[in-house]
MIMARRO-531827 format. One record per residue (C-alpha): chain; z, y, x; residue number from 1. Coordinates in pm, whole numbers, always signed. Each point is the difference from the previous one (the first is absolute). Example, Ala and Ser with C-alpha at 12.3 -4.5 7.8 and 13.67 -1.06 7.14 Angstrom:
BEGIN
SITE:ch:c3:c2:c1:i
SITE:A:+780:-450:+1230:1;
SITE:A:-66:+344:+137:2;
// end
This chain:
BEGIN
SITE:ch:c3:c2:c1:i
SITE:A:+2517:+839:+23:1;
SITE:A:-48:-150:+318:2;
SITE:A:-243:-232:+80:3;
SITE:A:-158:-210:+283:4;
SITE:A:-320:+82:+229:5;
SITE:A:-76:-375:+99:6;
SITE:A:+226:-297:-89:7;
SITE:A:-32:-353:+81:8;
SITE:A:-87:-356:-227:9;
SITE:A:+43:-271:+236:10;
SITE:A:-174:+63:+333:11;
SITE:A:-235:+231:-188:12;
SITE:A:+65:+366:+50:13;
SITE:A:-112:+218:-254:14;
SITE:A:-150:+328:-23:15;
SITE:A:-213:+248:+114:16;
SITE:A:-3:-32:+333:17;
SITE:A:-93:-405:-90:18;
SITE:A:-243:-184:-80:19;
SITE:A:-20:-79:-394:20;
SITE:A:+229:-244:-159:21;
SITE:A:-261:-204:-252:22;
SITE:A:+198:-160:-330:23;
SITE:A:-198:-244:-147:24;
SITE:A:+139:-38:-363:25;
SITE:A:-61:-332:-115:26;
SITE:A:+199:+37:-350:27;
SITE:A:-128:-191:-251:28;
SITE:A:-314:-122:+124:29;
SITE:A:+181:-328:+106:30;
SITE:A:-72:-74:-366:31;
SITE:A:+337:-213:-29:32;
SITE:A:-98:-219:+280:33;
SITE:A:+190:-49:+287:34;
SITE:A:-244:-173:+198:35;
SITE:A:-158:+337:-51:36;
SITE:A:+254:+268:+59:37;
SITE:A:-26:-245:+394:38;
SITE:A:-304:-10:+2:39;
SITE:A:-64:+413:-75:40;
SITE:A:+310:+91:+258:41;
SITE:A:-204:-162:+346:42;
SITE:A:-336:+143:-161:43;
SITE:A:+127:+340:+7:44;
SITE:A:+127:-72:+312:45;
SITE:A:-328:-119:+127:46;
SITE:A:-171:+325:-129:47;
SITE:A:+254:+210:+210:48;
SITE:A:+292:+84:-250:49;
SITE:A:+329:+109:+157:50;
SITE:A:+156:-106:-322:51;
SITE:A:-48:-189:-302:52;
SITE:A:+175:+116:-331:53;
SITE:A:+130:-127:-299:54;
SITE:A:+115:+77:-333:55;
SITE:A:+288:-122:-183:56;
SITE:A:+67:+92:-377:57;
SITE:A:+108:-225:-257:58;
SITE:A:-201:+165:-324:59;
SITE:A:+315:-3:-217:60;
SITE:A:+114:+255:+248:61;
SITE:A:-327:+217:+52:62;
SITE:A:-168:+13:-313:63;
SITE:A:+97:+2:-339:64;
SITE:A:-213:-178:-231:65;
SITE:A:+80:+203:-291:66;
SITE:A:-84:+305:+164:67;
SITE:A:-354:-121:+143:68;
SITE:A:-83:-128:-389:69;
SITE:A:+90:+321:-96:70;
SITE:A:-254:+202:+214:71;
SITE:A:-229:-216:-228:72;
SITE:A:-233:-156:+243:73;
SITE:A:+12:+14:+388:74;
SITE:A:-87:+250:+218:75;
SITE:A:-213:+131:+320:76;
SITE:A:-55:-344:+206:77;
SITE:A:+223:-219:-234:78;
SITE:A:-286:+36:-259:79;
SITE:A:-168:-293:+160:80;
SITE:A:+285:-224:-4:81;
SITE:A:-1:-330:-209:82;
SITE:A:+361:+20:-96:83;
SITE:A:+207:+194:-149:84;
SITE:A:+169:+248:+293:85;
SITE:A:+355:-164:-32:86;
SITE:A:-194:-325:+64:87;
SITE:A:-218:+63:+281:88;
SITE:A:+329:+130:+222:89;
SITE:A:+170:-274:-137:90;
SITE:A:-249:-243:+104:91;
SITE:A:-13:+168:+346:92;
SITE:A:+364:+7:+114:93;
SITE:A:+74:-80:+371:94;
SITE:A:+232:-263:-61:95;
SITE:A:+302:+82:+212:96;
SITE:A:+101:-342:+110:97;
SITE:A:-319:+12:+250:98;
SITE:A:+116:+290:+201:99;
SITE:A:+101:-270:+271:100;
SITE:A:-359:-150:+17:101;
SITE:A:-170:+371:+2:102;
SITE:A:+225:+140:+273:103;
SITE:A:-84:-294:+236:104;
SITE:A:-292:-3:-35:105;
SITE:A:-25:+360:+52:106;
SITE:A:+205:-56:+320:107;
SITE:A:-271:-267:+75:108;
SITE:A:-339:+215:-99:109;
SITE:A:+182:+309:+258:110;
SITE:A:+35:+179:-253:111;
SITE:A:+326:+210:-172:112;
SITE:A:+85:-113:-379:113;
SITE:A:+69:+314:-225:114;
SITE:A:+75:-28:-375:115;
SITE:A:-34:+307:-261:116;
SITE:A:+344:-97:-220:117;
SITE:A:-3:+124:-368:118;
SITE:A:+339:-106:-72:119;
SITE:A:+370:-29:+97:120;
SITE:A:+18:-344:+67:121;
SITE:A:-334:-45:+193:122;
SITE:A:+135:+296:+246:123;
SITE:A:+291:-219:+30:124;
SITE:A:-178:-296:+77:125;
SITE:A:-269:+134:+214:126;
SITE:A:+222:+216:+178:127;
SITE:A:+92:-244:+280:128;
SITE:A:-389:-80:+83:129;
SITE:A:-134:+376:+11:130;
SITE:A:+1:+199:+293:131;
SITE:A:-128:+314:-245:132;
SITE:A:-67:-21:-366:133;
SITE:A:-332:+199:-181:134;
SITE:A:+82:+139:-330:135;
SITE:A:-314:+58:-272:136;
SITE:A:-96:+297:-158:137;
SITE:A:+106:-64:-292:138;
SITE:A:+349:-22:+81:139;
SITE:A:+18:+352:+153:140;
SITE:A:+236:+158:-314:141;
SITE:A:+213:-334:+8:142;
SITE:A:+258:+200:+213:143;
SITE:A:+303:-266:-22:144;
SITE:A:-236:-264:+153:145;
SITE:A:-143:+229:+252:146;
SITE:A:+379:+81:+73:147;
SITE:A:+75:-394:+67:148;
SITE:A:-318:-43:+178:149;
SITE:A:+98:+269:+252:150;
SITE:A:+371:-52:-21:151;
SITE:A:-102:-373:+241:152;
SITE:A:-109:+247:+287:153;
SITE:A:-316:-103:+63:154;
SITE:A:-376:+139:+28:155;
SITE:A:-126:+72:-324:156;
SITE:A:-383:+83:-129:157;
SITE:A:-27:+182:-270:158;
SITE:A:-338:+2:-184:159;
SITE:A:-52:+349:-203:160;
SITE:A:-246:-105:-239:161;
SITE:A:+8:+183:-341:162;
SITE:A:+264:+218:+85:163;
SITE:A:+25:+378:+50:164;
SITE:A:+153:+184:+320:165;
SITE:A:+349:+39:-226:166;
SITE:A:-12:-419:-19:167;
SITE:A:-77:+5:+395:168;
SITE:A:+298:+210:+96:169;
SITE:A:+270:-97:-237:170;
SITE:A:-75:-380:+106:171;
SITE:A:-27:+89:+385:172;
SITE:A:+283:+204:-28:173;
SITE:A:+164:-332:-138:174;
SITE:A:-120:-184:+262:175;
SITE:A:+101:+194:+299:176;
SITE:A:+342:-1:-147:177;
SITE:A:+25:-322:+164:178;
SITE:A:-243:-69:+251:179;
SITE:A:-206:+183:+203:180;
SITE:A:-265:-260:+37:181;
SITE:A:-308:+91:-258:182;
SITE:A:-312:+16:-56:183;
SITE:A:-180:+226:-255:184;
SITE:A:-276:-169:-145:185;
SITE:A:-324:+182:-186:186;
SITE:A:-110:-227:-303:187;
SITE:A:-234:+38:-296:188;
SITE:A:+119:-279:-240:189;
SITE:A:-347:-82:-150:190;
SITE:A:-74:-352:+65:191;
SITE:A:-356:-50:-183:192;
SITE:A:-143:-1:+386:193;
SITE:A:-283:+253:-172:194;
SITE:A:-157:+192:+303:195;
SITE:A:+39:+320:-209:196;
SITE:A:+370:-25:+69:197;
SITE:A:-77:+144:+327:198;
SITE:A:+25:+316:-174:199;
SITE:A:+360:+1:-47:200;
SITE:A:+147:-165:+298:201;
SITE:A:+81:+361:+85:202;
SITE:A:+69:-82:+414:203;
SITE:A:+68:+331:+47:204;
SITE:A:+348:+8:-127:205;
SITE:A:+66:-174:+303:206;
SITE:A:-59:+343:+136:207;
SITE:A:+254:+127:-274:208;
SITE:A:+249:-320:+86:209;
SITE:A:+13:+141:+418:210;
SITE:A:+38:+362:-98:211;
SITE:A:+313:-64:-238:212;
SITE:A:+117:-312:+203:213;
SITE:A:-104:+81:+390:214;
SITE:A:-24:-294:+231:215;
SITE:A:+100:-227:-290:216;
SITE:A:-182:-410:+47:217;
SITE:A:-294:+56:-289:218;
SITE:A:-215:-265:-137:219;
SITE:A:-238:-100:-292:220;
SITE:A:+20:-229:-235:221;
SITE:A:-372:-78:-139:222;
SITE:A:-212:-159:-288:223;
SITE:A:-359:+153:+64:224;
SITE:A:-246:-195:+113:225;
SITE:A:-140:+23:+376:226;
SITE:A:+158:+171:+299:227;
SITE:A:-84:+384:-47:228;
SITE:A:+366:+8:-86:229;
SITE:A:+155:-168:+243:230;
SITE:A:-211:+142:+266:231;
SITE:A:+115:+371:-133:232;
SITE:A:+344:-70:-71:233;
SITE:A:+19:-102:+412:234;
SITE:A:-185:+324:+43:235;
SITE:A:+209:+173:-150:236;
SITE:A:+368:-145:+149:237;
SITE:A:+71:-271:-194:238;
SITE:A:+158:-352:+192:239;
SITE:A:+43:-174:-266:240;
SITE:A:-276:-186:-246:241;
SITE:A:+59:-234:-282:242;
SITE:A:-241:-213:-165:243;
SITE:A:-19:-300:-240:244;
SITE:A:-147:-329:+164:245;
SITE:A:-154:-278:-165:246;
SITE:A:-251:-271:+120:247;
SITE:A:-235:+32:-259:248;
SITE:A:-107:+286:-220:249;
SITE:A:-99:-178:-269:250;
SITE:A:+243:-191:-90:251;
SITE:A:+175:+18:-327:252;
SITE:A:+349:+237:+28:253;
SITE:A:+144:+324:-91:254;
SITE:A:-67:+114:+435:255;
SITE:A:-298:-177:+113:256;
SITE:A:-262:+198:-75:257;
SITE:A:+136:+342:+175:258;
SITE:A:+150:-205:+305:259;
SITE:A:-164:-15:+346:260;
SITE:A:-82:-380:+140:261;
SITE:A:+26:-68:+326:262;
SITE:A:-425:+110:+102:263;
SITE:A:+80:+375:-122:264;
SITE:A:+384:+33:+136:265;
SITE:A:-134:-112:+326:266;
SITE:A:-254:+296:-12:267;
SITE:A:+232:+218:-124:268;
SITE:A:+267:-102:+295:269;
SITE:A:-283:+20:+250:270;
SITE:A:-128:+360:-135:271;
SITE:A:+315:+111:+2:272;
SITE:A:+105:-107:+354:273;
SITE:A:-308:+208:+95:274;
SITE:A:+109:+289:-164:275;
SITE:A:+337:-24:+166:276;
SITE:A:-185:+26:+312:277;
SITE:A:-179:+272:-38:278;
SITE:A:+257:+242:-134:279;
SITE:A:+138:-10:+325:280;
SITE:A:+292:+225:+110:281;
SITE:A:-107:+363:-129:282;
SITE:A:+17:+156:+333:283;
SITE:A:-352:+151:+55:284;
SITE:A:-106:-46:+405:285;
SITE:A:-290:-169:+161:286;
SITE:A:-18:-349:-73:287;
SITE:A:+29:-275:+319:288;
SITE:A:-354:-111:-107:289;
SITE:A:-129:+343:-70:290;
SITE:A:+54:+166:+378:291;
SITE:A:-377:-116:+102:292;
SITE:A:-162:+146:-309:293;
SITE:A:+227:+323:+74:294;
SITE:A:-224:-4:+332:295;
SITE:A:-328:-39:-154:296;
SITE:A:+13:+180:-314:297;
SITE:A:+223:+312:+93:298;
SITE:A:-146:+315:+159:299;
SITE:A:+125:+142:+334:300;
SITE:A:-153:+347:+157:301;
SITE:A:-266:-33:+243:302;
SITE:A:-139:+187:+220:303;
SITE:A:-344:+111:-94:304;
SITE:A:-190:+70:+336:305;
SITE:A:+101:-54:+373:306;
SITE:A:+305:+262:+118:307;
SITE:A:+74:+51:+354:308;
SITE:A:+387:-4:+84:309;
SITE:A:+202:+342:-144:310;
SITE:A:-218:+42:-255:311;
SITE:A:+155:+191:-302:312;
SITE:A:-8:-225:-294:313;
SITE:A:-146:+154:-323:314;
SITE:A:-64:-90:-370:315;
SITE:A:-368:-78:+134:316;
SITE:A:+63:-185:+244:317;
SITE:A:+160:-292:-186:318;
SITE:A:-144:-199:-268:319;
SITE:A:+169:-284:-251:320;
SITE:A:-103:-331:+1:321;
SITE:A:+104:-379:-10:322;
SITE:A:+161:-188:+168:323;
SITE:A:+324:+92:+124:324;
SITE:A:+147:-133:+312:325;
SITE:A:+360:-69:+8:326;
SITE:A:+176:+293:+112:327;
SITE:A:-300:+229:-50:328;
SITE:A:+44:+376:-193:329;
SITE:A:-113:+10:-376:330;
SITE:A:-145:+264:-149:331;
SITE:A:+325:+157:-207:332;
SITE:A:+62:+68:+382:333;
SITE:A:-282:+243:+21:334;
SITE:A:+189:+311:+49:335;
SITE:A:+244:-168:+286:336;
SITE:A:-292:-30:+249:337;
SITE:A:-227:+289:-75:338;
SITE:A:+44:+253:+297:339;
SITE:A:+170:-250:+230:340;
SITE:A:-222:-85:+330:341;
SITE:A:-177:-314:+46:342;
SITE:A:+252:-189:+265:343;
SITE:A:-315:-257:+101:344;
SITE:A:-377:+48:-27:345;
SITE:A:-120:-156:-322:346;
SITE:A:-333:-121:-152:347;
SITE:A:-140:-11:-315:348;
SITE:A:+160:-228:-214:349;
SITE:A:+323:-47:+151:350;
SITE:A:+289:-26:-147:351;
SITE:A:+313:+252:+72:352;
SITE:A:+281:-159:+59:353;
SITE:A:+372:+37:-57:354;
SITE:A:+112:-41:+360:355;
SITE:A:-263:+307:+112:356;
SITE:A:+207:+230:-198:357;
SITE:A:+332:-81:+43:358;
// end
């Protein structure tokens, strides 16, 4: 398997080295509503998105309603819907025939359009407008459709949620089979938005993901509430986050009430940006704005009486203490000035210098 270090989605480059790429998913909060899906694309915008996402599944292709009945009752977050499951994903297709519409105004907000496809025929369709596609947890085992998603050559993020490390290699090792261009994504697919979820996040096996895929793009794909793990996915080398985006939590709909709005992704987007700037390079050196409290809080050796010229320097003699001209000798250089002679006549207090020992 091969795979790249950085790759590129429009003018964004993305990686580790770069600043992270921010996916607003806007799926079904649009609530069937064009006016909406607009209306959500320049608010995410607004809020600092790089991208807004959305998700198109016709529910005679994603769900079977036979097989949800059969489960007898919903599950996890689904146990607060209304509708049956087959309904609710019925009643919150994408329609297709407003791709047009969604990727202008995307072009319009500044922002790039990305689509997560669940079938054939909306790859085929979308195919032309995406510059990368996202593909969901849940379709990590599909291995035919992660085949055709990969087989159009062009960045793919894959979210890992509810899968093992056997799921995560077989479908990377699909992946990579045709492009180079992904982005392994840690997910816990628990959308209740219950703080306690926290507890399985599990950002450490994006530790796990750069050990058994070095210098592969890594990102996170997230459902708990807040910024803690954002903040520590960054931390810990991910470029890439997704999140759902809505307006308003409380409106009625099978996303709203785990989605950001546009108060709380511009926090997390300005937290974030922080972080970014204070993880710096990794090589450890003194700071451009730390060189005057180098002076004043770092010893230098001093002498600890007045010495005429040729005097031969002892451990007595010399004495630690702040601050520490430029160019002046610390005190891990004891031993290289101890029995050397005193080239000027010094006074208590001064400093030895550098230059005077040369």
């Amino acid at each position: 398997m091969k795979w790249a270090s950085h790759f590129q989605v429009g003018e964004h480059w993305i990686g580790l080295d770069y600043p992270s790429y921010f996916i607003a998913d806007i799926a079904s909060s649009h609530d069937g509503e064009l006016s909406r899906a607009v209306e959500l694309i320049h608010l995410a915008a607004e809020a600092g998105a790089d991208c807004a996402k959305f998700q198109h599944f016709l529910a005679k292709d994603i769900v079977s309603d036979a097989g949800f009945a059969a489960l007898g009752g919903a599950n996890s977050h689904q146990a607060a819907w209304k509708q049956s499951v087959y309904e609710v994903f019925e009643r919150y297709e994408t329609p297709r025939d407003w791709t047009d519409v969604l990727v202008a105004e995307c072009k319009k907000a500044g922002v790039h359009y990305m689509t997560t496809p669940y079938d054939l025929a909306a790859l085929d369709l979308m195919d032309p407008f995406l510059e990368a596609y996202k593909i969901g947890s849940g379709d990590i085992g599909w291995i035919s459709f992660l085949d055709a998603v990969a087989a159009q050559g062009k960045p793919v993020f894959l979210a890992t949620g509810a899968a093992t490390i056997t799921d995560v290699n077989r479908a990377v090792g699909i992946i990579t089979e045709h492009t180079p261009d992904i982005c392994l994504m840690q997910c816990n697919t628990n959308y209740t938005g219950e703080i306690n979820n926290l507890n399985y996040v599990n950002l450490n096996v994006l530790k796990t993901y750069a050990e058994l895929f070095p210098s592969m793009v890594l990102g996170l794909s997230d459902h708990t509430p807040g910024h803690a793990s954002v903040l520590g996915a960054i931390a810990l080398g991910a470029r890439v986050v997704e999140k759902h985006f809505t307006d308003d939590n409380d409106r009625d709909g099978p996303d709203h009430g785990f989605s950001m709005n546009p108060r709380n992704w511009r926090e997390m987007i300005d937290r974030s940006r922080e972080l970014e700037r204070a993880l710096g390079d990794g090589i450890k050196r003194v700071e451009g704005n730390e060189h005057e409290a180098a002076i004043v809080q770092r010893r230098c050796l001093r002498l600890k009486t007045d010495l005429p010229t040729g005097h031969v320097l002892t451990r007595n003699d010399l004495e630690a203490l702040r601050p520490k001209p430029v160019d002046s000798i610390e005190p891990w250089q004891m031993d290289q000035v101890i029995g050397q002679k005193l080239p000027n006549a010094g006074r208590k207090g001064d400093a030895l210098m550098q230059e005077d020992f040369e």
